[in-house]
N, C-alpha and C positions, 0 to 999 in steps of 0.2 A: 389305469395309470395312477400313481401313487402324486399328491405333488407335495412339491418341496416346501418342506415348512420356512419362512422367512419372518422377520421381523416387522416390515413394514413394507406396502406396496402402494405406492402412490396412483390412481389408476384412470387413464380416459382425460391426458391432459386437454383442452386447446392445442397448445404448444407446448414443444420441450426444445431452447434451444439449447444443444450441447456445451456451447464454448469453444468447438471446433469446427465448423462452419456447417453442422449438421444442424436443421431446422423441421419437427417433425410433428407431425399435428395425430391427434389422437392415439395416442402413447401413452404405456404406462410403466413405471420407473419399480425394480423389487429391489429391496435393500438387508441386507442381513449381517450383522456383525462389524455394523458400521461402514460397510462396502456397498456399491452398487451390484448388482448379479447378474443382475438382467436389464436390458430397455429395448421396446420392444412396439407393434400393435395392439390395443390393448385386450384384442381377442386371442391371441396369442400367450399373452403373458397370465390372464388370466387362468391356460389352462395349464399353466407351469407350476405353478406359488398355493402353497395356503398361507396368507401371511395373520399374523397374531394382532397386527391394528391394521387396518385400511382409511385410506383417505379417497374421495372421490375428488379428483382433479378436473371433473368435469367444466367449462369452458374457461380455466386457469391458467398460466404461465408458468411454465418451470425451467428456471436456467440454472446455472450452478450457482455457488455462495459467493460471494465476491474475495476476490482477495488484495488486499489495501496493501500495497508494497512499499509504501513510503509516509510515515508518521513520525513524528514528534511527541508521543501523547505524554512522555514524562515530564514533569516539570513542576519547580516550585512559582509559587504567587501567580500572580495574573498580570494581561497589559493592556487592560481595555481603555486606560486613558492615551494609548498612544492610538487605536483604534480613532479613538476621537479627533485626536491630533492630525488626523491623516484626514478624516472626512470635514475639517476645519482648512485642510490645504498644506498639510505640513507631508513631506514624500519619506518613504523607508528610509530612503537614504541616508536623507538630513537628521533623520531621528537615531538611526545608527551609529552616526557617527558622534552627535552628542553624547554617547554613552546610550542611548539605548538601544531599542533590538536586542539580537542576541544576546549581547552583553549584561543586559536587565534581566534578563531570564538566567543565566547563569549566577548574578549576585545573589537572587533570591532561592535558586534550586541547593546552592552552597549552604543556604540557611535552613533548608529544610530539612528535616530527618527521614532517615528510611520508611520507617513507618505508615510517615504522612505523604510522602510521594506516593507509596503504595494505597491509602486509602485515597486519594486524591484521584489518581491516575483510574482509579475502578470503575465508577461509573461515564466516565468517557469508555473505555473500553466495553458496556454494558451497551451502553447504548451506539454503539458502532455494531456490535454483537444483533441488537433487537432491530437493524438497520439493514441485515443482511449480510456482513461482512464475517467471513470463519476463519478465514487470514490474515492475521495483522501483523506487521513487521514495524518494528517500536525502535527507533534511535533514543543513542545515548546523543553526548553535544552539548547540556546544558552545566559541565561541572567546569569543562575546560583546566581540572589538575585530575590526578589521579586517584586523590579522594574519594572527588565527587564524581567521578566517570565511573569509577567502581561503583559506588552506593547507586547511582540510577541502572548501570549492566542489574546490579542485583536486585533492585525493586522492577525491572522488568524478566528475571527468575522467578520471583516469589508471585508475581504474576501468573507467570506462561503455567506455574505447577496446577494450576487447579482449574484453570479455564477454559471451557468448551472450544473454544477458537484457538487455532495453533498460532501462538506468538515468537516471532521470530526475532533475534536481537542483533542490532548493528553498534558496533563500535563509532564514535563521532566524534572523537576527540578532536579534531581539526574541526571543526564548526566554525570559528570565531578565533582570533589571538586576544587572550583573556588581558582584562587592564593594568594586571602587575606584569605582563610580556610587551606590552604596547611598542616600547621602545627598540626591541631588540626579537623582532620575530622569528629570527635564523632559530635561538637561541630556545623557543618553545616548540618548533620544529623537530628540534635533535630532542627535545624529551618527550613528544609523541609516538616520536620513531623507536625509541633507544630506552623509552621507560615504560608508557601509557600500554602501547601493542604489545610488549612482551607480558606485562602485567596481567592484560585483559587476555592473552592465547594461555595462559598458564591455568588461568580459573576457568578457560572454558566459557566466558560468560559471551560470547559475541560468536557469530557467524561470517558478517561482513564487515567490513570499514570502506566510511562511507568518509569523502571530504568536500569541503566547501570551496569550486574553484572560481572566483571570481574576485572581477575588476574591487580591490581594497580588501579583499580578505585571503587568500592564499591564489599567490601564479600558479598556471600550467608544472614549472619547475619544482615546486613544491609541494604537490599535489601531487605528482606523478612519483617521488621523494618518498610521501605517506603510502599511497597506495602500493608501494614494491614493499615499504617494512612491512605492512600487511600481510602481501602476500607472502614473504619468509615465512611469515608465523602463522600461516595456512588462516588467515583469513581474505575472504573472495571480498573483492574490489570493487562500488560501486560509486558514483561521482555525481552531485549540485555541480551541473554545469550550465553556462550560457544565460544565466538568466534575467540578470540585469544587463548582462551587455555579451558580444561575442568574445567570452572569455579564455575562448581553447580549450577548456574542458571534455569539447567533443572529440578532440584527438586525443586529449589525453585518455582517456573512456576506450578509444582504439587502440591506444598505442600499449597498454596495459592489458588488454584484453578485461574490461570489467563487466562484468556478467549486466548490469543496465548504467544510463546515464539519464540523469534526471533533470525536471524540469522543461529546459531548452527551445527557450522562449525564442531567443536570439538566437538560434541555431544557424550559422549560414550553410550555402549548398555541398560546400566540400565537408561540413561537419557533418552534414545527412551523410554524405556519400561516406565518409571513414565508417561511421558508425555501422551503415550497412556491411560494408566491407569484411569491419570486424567479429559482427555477428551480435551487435549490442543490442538490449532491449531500450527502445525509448519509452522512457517515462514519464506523461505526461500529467503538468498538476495544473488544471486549469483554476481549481477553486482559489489559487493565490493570484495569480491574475486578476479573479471577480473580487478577491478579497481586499486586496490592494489597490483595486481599480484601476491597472494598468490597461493600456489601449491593445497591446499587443499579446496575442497567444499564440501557442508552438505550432508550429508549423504543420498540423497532422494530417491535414489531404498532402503534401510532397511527403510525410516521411513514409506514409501509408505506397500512396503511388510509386516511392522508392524502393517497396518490398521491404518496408525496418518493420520488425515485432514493434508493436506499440504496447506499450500500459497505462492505465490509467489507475492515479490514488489520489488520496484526500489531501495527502501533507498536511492533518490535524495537526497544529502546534499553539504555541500560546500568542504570535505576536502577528504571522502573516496571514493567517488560515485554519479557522475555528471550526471552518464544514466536517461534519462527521459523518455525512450519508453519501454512499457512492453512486446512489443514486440521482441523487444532487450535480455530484460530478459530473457523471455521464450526461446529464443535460445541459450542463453546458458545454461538452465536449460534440455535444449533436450541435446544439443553437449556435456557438461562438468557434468549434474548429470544425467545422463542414464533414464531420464526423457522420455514419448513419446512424441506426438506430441499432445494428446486427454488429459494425464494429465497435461502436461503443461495449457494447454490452462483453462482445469478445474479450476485448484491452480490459477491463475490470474485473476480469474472472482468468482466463487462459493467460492473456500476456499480462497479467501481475505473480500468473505462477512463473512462468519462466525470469520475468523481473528476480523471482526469490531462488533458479530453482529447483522449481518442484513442479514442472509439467506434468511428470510421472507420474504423480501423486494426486494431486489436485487442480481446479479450475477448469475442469469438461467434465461432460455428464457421460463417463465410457467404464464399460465392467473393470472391474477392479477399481477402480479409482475410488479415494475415500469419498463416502455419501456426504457431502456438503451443498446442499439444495437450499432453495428458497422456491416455496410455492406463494405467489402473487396473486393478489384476486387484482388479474388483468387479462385482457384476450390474448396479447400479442408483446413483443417489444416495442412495437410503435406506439399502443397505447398508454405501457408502462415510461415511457421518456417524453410523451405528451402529459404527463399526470406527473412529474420529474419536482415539483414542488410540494407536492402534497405527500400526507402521510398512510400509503395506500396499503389496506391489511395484506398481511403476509406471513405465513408461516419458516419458518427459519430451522434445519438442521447440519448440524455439526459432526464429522464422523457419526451421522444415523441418529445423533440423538437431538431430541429438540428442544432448540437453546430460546426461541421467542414466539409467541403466538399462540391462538386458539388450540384447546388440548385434540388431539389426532380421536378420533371416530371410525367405528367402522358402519 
């Protein structure tokens, strides 16, 4: 028997778990042309493949790459003295509405040039990349005019053009009502809907629009407002719900049909229940939570127990939530949302694709799918989310090629 030449064969994991509730101990993973081929026993696969580099996965962890479905990573300047402010005893809130928050991050992103958002923004994306993450999905949000919503859509283009990890871009114009609109919200409203989304469906530069619905930055009514111009202009609809308080974002998120709804700290039980209903992915960010030092996180044993697709992301951004490793995340989604160690791991890989999606494509480890792996020097997922702090080696590919890590051996 003749065997098939391949590219890369991972071989004789530990574990390999899929991302789809499959958990499969001494398995070996063939990859050719950036796809998976095969997964298999590894006496099996062996007598399938000649592959051209071999890895021995011998007592190692292989899950899929993660995929980060909710970031911020564009942004001009920094705000680490409001960080400060906060661990001095001063709340989001209060610092918000002084002018800062979002609103800090959008004076400073305005002053930025394309350029430098793009060299600025690289190595957070490098190292989310060398962290495990093949999927990153990058909001706009910090220009709040159309200027500047354009220039960040297209410093996260000249991004996505060369980067191993598929970068996916969300429209954010509704983020924030910028400080020359303060007054007259209605009035920055009709030029998100009526200027910003035609704008941005014309260049092509965005996939989703995403809005901010909560208590002092945009109602249900207005929110739901954005997200239909959106959809006109064929971009899919995702929604900052619930998160400082129960803001009705989860019905709107239903009522809209928005492919996820984020955050959703606050979520009450008829917001589970819409959301299920509607078929939403929950998107859970607990690292702003820990970031923030709020007492309360989303409710993920009821949304889980309620049958909702869960996801879990970083929400890297510059003011509430600077964690860049999902695995970071997922430990606190074990330790602080009674999360296990199998659904964590699921929610950061599977249901961040379907967050984006792209089930079909990526976040389970199943033939055809694109090769997005992470091999872990760990036994197990329990031992990789007991070790959830530390910086544990691991090899990293992206469509089959390898984007971090020790060079592949046969």
């Amino acid at each position: 028997m003749t065997l098939k030449p391949i590219d890369l064969l991972l071989s004789n994991a530990n574990k390999v778990v899929s991302g789809n509730k499959g958990v499969y101990e001494g398995f070996s993973i063939a990859i050719d042309s950036g796809k998976i081929k095969a997964i298999g026993p590894a006496s099996e696969i062996a007598g399938l493949f000649h592959p051209r580099e071999e890895l021995d996965a011998t007592g190692k962890l292989i899950p899929p790459g993660f995929v980060d479905s909710h970031t911020h990573v564009i942004f001009g300047g920094q705000r680490a003295g409001e960080f400060v402010q906060r661990c001095s005893g001063a709340d989001y809130e209060q610092i918000a509405a002084a002018g800062g928050g979002i609103r800090a991050s959008v004076r400073m992103t305005r002053d930025t040039d394309l350029d430098t958002l793009v060299s600025d923004a690289l190595p957070r994306i490098q190292r989310m990349m060398a962290s495990g993450s093949t999927t990153i999905e990058i909001k706009s949000g910090y220009g709040l005019d159309l200027e500047t919503e354009l220039k960040m859509l297209r410093a996260i283009a000249i991004l996505a053009k060369d980067c191993p990890a598929e970068i996916v871009p969300t429209f954010m114009g509704a983020h924030e009502t910028p400080d020359e609109w303060r007054e007259d919200r209605s009035r920055y409203i009709k030029m998100v809907c009526e200027e910003m989304i035609p704008a941005v469906a014309s260049e092509g530069l965005a996939e989703f629009c995403d809005v901010f619905c909560e208590r002092g930055v945009f109602n249900p009514e207005e929110s739901q407002a954005v997200l239909e111009a959106g959809i006109a202009h064929g971009l899919k609809p995702k929604i900052h719900a619930d998160e400082m308080a129960a803001s009705g974002g989860s019905l709107v998120a239903a009522q809209v049909g928005a492919i996820s709804a984020d955050h959703l700290m606050m979520t009450p039980p008829e917001g589970i229940a819409a959301l299920k209903e509607a078929g939403v992915v929950a998107t859970l960010l607990p690292g702003t939570t820990f970031f923030l030092s709020k007492p309360t996180y989303a409710p993920a044993r009821k949304m889980i127990d309620a049958g909702l697709d869960v996801a879990l992301a970083t929400d890297r951004n510059p003011g509430s939530c600077t964690i860049e490793s999902m695995l970071f995340i997922m430990g606190l989604a074990v330790q602080r949302m009674n999360m296990t160690p199998l659904e964590a791991l699921e929610a950061a890989t599977l249901g961040g694709a379907k967050a984006l999606g792209r089930s079909e494509i990526c976040g389970s480890i199943d033939v055809e799918k694109r090769a997005d792996l992470i091999l872990w020097d760990a036994p197990d997922e329990d031992f990789l989310i007991y070790e959830f702090t530390n910086d544990l080696s691991r090899t990293v590919w992206a469509g089959g090629n390898r984007i971090s890590g020790p060079p592949v051996h046969s």
